[in-house]
C-alpha positions in Angstrom: 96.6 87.0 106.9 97.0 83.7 108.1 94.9 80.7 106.5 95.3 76.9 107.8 93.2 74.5 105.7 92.9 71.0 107.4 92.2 68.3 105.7 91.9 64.3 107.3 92.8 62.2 104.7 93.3 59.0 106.9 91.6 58.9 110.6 94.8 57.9 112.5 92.5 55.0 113.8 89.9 56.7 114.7 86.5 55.6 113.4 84.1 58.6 112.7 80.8 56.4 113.5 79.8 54.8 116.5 80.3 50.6 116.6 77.3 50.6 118.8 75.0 52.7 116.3 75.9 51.7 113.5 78.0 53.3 110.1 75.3 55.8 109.3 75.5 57.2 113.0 78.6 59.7 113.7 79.9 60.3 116.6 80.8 63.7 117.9 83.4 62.3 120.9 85.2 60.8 118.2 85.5 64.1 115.4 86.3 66.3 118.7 89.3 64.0 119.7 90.3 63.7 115.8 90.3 67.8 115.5 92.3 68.0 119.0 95.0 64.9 117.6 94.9 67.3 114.2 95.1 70.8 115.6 97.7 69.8 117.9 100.2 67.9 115.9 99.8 71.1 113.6 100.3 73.1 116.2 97.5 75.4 115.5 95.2 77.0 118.4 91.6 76.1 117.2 90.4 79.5 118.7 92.4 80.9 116.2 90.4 79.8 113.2 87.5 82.1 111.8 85.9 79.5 109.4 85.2 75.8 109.4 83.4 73.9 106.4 81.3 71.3 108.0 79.7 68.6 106.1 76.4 69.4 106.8 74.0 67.4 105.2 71.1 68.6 107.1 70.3 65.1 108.5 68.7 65.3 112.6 71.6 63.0 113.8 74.8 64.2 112.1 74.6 68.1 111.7 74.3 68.1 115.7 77.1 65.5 116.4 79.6 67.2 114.1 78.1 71.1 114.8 78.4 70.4 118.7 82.2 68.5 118.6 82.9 71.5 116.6 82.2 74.1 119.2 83.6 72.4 121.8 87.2 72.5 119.7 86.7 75.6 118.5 84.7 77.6 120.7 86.3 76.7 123.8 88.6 79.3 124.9 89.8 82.5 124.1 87.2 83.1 121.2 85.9 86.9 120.8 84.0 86.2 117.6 81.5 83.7 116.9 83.0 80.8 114.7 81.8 81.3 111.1 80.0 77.4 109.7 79.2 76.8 106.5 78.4 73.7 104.3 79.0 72.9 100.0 75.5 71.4 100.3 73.5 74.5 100.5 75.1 75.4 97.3 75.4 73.2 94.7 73.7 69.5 96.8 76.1 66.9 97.7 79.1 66.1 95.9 79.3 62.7 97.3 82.8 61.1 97.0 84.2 64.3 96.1 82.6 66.0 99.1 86.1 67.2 100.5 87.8 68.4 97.5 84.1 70.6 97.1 85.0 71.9 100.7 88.8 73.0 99.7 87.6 74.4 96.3 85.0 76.6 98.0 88.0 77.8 101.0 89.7 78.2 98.3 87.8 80.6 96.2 86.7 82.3 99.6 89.7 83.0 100.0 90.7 84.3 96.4 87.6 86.2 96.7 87.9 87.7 100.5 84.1 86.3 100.9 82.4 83.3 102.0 79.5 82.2 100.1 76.0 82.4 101.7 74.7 79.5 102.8 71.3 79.1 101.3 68.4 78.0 102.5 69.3 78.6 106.1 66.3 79.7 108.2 66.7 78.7 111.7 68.8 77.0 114.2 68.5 73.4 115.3 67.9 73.3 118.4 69.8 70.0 119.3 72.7 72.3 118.0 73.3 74.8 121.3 76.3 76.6 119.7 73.8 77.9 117.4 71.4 79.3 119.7 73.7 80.8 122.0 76.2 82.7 119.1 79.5 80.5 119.1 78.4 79.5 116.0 77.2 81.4 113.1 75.8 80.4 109.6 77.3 82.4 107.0 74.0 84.1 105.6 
């Protein structure tokens, strides 16, 4: 079993928001063209991965701009499963500054435990989130 756990500790100059929007507005263009800069220099295919711990906090702007850049990367090619998304939120709220290390811990006890937590509270898709409707993505439920 093979297991890559990426973490962005610095953004290699790119900003995650958009300078037009504003700080509190991400932008998807820029998280799909950090994953393909990460996944590359790794030299890991992204259709290779099963399981990607979004942020997720359940806002109408982000979840879409982060779900969506993360089916493009992910869900692009030579996937014959739908990508399995889940979030830390659902689960224990957010951790705020510690929101990534919450992200590895859960992988990690995933992992140890050969099961990814439900996510709670899930009851239906966004629909600004088409990756969801059409099955590239799936909630773990």
């Amino acid at each position: 079993m093979f297991c890559y756990i990426t973490s962005i500790s610095r953004l290699k100059g790119l900003p995650n928001v958009s300078l037009l929007l504003g700080i509190t507005f991400p932008s998807g263009e820029l998280q799909k063209r950090l994953l393909l800069e990460v996944y590359k220099e790794a030299d890991v295919d992204p259709s290779l991965v099963s399981y990607v711990e979004l942020h997720g906090t359940g806002t109408p702007v982000g979840d879409p701009q982060e779900a969506n850049s993360v089916a493009e990367v992910f869900c692009s090619k030579g996937r014959s499963n739908p990508l399995l998304i889940g979030s830390t939120k659902s689960n224990m709220g957010h951790p705020e500054p510690a929101a990534g290390l919450a992200a590895v811990a859960k992988v990690l006890i995933a992992m140890h435990d050969h099961a990814i937590p439900a996510n709670l509270h899930f009851k239906q898709p966004n629909p600004y989130i088409p990756g969801l409707l059409d099955g590239r993505l799936k909630v773990c439920l």
